[in-house]
C-alpha positions as CSV (number, residue, x, y, z in Angstrom):
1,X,96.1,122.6,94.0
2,X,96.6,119.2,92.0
3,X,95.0,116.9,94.0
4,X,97.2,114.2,91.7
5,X,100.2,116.0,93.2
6,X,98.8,116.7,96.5
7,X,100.3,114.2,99.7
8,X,98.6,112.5,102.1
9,X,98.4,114.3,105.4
10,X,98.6,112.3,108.4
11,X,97.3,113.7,112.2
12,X,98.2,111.6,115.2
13,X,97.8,114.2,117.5
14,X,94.8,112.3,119.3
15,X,96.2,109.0,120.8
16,X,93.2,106.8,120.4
17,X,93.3,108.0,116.0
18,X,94.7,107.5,113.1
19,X,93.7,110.4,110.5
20,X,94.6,110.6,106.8
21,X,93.3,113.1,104.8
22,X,93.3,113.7,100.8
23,X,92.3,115.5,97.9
24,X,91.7,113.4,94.7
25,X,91.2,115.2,91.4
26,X,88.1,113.4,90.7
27,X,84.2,113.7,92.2
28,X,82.9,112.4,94.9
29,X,80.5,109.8,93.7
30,X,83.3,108.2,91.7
31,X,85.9,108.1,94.7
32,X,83.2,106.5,96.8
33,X,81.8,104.2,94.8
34,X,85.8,103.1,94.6
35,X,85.6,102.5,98.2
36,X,82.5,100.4,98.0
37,X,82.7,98.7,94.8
38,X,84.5,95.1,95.6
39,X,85.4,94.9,91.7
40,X,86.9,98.1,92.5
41,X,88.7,97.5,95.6
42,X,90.4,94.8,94.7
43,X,92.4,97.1,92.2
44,X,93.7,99.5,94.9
45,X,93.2,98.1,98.4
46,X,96.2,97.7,100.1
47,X,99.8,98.9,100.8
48,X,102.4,99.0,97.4
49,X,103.0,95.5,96.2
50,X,100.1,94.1,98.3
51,X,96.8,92.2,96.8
52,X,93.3,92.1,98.2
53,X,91.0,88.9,97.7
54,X,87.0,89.7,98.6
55,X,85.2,86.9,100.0
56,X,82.5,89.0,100.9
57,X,81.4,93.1,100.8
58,X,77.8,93.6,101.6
59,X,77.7,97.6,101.8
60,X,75.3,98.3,104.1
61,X,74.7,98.4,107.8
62,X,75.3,95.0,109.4
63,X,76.7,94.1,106.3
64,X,79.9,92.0,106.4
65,X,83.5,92.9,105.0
66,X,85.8,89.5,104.9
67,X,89.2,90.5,103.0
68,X,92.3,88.8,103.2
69,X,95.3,90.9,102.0
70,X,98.3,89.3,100.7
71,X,101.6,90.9,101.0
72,X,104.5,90.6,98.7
73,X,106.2,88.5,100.9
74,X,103.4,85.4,100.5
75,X,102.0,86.8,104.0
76,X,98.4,86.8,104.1
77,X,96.5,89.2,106.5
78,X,93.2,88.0,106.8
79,X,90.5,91.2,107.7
80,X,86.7,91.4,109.0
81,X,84.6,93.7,109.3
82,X,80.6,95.5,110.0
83,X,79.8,98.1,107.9
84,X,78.2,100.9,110.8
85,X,77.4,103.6,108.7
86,X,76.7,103.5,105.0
87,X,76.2,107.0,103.3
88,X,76.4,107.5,99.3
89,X,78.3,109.3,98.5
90,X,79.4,110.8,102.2
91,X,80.3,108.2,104.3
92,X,81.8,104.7,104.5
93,X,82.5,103.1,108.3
94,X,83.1,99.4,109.5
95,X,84.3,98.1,112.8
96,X,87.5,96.4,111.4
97,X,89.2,93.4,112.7
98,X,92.4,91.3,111.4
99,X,95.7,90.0,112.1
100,X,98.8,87.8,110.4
101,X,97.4,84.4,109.9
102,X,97.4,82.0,113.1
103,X,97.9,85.0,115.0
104,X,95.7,86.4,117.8
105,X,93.8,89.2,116.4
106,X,95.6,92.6,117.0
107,X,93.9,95.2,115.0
108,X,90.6,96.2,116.3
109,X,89.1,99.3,115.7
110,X,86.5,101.8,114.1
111,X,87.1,103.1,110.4
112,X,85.4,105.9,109.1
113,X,85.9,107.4,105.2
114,X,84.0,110.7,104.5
115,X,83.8,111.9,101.5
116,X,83.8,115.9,100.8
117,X,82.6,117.7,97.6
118,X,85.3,120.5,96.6
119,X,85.4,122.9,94.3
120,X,86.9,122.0,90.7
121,X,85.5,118.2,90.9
122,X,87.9,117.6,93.7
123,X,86.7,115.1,96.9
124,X,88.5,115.4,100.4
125,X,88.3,112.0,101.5
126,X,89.2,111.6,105.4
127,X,90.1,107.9,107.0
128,X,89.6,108.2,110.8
129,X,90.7,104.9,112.4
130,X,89.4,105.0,116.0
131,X,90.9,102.4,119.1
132,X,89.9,101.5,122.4
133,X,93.1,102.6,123.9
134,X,96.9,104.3,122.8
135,X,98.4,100.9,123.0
136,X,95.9,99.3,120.8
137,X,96.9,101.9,118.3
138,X,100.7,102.6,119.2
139,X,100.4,98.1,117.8
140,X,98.8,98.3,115.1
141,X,101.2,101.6,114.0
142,X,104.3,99.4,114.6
143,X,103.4,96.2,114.0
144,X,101.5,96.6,110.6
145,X,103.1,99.7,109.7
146,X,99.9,101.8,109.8
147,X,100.1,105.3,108.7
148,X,102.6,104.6,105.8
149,X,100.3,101.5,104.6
150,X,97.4,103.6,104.7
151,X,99.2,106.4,103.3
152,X,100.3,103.6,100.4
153,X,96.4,102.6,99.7
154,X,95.2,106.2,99.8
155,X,97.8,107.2,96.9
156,X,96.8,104.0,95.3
157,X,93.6,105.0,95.4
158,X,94.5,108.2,93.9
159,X,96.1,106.4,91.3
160,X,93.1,104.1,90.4
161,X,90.4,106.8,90.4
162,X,92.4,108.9,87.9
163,X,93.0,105.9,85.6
164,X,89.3,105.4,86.0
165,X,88.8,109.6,84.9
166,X,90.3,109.1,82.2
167,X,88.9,105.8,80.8
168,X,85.8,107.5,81.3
């Protein structure tokens, strides 16, 4: 399996989650320290055609995440966040907040990346978005498109990290 080839695979069977899963052809230490590097992020965060400005990344619990992600359109999405569980090179969670700018805030939820050493230098990563209820989800799906934008940063993240392999 080409990890380079291989889809993201989305699971929406639980109404309160939003699961994407992975493989990336690289190891795991690189693919998190994507995740948790701002000078990294920046490259990849983000649906296709979107940019990410970092006002702050402190990775480590209690830290603070303050991101504002700018769509192609000129629409800026302004994020926050607490980092609740910071594991190298396993695990990468913040409570996440954000919304359209001047809007009330919408999205509100739990995000969880794990990281998962495979065979072949490969990493599973898995994004498990958590909400407080199916219409709190159901929102966020139709309002901020989601699964496909996650879908979109995941494969840019695939992307980034195999640039990365091969510059190192």
């Amino acid at each position: 399996m080409h990890g380079n080839r291989t889809s993201v695979v989305e699971d929406l069977s639980n109404e309160l989650e939003i699961v994407l899963t992975r493989v990336f052809d690289a190891p795991r230490e690189m693919v998190f320290d994507a995740c948790a590097d701002p000078k990294q992020v920046v490259q990849w965060w983000g649906p296709n055609g979107f940019t990410t400005t970092i006002a702050e990344m402190d990775v480590r619990v209690g830290g603070r995440w303050i991101h504002t992600m700018h769509g192609p359109d000129g629409t800026d999405y302004p994020n926050f966040g607490v980092f609740t569980q910071v594991k190298r090179p396993e695990v990468l969670a913040h409570r996440h907040g954000g919304s359209r700018k001047g809007e009330v805030q919408e999205a509100d939820f739990e995000s969880t990346w794990t990281f998962e050493e495979l065979p072949g230098n490969q990493t599973l990563v898995t994004l498990r978005n958590v909400f407080a209820s199916v219409e709190a989800r159901d929102a966020v799906i139709r309002k901020y498109h989601a699964v496909e934008g996650g879908k979109q940063t995941m494969e840019r993240l695939a992307d980034f990290v195999a640039k990365k392999g091969v510059a190192a």
